[in-house]
C-alpha positions in Angstrom: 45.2 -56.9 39.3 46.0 -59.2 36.4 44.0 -60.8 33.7 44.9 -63.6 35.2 43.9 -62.9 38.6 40.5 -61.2 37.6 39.1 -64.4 35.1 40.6 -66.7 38.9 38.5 -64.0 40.7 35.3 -64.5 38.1 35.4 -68.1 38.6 35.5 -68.8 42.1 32.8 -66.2 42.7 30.8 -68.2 39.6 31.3 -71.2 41.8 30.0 -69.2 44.8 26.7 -67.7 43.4 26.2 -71.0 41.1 26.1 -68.9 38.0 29.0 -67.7 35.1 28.2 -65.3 33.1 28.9 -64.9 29.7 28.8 -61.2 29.7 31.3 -60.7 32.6 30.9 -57.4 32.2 27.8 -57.3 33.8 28.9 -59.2 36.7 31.7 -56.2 37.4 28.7 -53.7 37.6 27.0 -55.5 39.5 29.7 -55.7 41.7 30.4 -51.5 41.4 29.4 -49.5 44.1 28.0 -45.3 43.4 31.1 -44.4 45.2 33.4 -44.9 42.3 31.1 -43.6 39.4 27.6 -42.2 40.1 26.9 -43.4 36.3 28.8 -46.8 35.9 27.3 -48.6 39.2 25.2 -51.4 40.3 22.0 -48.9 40.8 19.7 -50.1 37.7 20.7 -53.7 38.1 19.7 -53.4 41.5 16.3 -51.9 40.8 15.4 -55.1 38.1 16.9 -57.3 40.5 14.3 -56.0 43.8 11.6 -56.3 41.4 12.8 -60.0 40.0 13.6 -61.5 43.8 9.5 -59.7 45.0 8.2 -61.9 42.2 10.3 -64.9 42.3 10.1 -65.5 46.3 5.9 -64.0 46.2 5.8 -67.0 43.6 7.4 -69.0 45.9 5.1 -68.6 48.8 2.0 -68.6 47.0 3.0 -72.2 45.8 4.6 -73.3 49.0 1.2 -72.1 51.5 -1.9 -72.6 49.5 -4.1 -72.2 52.7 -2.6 -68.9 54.0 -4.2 -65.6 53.6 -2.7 -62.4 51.7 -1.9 -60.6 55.0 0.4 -63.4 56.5 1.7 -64.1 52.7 2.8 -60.7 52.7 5.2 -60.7 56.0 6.5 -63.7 54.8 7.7 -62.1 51.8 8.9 -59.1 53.6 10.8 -61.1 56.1 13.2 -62.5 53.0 13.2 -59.7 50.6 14.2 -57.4 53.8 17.5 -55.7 53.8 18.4 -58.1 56.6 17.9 -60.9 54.9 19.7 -60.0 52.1 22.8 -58.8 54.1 22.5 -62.6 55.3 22.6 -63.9 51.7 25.6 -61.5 50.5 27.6 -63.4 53.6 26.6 -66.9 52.5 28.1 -66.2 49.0 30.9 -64.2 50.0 30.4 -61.6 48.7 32.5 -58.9 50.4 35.9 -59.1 48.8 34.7 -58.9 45.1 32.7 -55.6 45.9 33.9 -52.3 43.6 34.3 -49.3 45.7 36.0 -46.4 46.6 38.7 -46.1 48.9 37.2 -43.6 51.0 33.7 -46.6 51.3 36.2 -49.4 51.8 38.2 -47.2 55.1 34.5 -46.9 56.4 33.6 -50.4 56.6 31.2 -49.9 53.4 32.3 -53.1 51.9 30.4 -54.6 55.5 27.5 -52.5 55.4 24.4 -54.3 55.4 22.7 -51.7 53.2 25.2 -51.8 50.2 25.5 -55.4 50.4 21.5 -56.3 50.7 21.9 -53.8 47.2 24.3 -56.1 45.7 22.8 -58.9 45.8 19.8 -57.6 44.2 21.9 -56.2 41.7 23.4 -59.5 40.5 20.0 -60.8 40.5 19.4 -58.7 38.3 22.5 -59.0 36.0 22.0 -62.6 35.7 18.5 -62.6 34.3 20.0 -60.2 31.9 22.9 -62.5 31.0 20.8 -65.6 31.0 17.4 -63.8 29.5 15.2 -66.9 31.5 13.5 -66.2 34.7 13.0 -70.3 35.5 16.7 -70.6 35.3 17.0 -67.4 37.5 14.4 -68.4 40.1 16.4 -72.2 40.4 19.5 -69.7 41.4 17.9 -67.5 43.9 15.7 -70.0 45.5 19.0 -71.8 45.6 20.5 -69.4 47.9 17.7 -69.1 50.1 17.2 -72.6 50.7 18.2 -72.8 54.1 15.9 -69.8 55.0 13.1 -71.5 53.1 13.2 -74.5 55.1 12.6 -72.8 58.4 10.5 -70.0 57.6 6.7 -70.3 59.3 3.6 -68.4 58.8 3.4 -66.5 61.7 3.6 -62.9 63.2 7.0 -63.1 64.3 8.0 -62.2 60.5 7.0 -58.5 61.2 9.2 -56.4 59.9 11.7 -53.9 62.3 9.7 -51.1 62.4 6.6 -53.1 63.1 7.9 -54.8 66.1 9.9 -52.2 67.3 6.3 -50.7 67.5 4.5 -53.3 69.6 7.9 -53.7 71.9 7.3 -49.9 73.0 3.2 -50.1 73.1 4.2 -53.2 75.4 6.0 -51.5 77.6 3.8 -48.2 77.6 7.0 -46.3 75.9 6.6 -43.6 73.5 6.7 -44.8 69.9 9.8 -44.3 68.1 10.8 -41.0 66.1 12.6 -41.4 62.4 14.5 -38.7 60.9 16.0 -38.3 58.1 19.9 -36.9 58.2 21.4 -37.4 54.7 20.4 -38.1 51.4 23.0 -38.4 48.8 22.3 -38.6 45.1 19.7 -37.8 43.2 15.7 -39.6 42.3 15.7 -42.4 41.6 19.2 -43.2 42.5 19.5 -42.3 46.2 21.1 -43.5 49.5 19.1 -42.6 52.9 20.4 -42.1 56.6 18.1 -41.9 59.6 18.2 -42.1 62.9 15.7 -43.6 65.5 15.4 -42.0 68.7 13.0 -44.0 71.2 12.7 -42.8 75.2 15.7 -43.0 77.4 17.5 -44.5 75.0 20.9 -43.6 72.3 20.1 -42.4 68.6 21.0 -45.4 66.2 20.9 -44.8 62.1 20.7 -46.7 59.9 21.2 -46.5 55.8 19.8 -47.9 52.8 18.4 -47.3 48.7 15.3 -46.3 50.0 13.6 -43.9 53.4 12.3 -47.1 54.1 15.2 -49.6 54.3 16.9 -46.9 56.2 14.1 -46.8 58.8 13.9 -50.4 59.0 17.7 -50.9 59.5 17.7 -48.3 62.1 14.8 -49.8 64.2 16.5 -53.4 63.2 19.3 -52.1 65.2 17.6 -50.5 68.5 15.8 -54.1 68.9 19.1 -55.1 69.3 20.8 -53.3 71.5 17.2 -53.4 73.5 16.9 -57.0 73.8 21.0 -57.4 75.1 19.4 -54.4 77.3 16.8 -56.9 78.6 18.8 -59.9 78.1 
């Protein structure tokens, strides 16, 4: 790729995320997957940026819903700071052909994967708050992106995470609850990538992967409410 074509490249995805950095530097580690350099890589970026999006979109809600309680607060919060949601984000900006892998991650469809790209965005969420060094400019940005989701989002139960309502499907139907467990861990503390399956009665093993034990169990369970409900559909 040319200079030429990487500063076209910068700009259009500037135009995409509504934000161009000065430091554009940051933006390509932001953009850097573990699978081309387990040092130079999105991983600490990502880590500010989960902490930054918890506060900005907590912030958010408390503002928003003055009369609702913690508890309900809480899985409002979860429901748009989940992996899922974030996968949904990285699609509305596009962000897909401008990701930094390896060629081995790009054959395997990493470049799709919900995990890695729910990671990205929290990573440039990150780098821009360190480019820009003001958290009202960032929070304009990222509520920004989740406009659409903001307008539709209600305080009710249905904002349960995966594993949650995975749960209460199963106890519904007098199934067995689900089993998690963990089948690869690559990298080391902090800086780790999960896989783990879900197994639930009469039913096929599904994985899922993500930063955390936690996001992989949720994106597993995430998917065996999916292939139950076209099951039951």
């Amino acid at each position: 790729m040319t200079k030429g074509q990487s500063k076209l490249n910068n700009q259009r995805l500037a135009l995409q995320i509504g934000y161009e950095f000065k430091n554009t530097e940051l933006l390509k580690l932001a953009l850097t997957h573990r699978s081309v350099s387990h040092k130079y890589n999105y991983e600490r970026l990502e880590f500010l940026g989960d902490s930054l999006l918890g506060m900005i979109i907590a912030n958010y809600l408390y503002q928003t819903y003055p009369y609702e309680n913690e508890g309900r607060l809480t899985r409002m919060r979860a429901s748009l700071v989940r992996q899922e949601a974030l996968g949904k984000i990285a699609n509305d900006l596009k962000l897909s052909p401008y990701m930094i892998m390896s060629t081995g991650e790009l054959k395997s469809g990493g470049h799709h994967r919900e995990s890695i790209l729910a990671d990205t965005v929290e990573a440039i969420i990150g780098a821009i708050y360190v480019d820009c060094e003001s958290l009202d400019f960032l929070k304009k940005i990222v509520l920004t992106w989740y406009q659409p989701y903001l307008e539709h989002i209600e305080p009710t139960d249905q904002l349960k995470d995966p594993k949650s309502r995975l749960q209460e499907y199963l106890q519904a139907r007098k199934k067995p609850l689900p089993i998690y467990e963990v089948t690869d861990i690559q990298g080391d503390a902090p800086n780790q990538h999960f896989k783990v399956v879900c197994r639930v009665e009469d039913f096929t093993v599904t994985e899922g992967q993500g930063s955390s034990r936690r996001f992989a169990e949720q994106a597993a369970a995430a998917e065996i409410l999916k292939l139950l409900e076209q099951k039951t559909a």
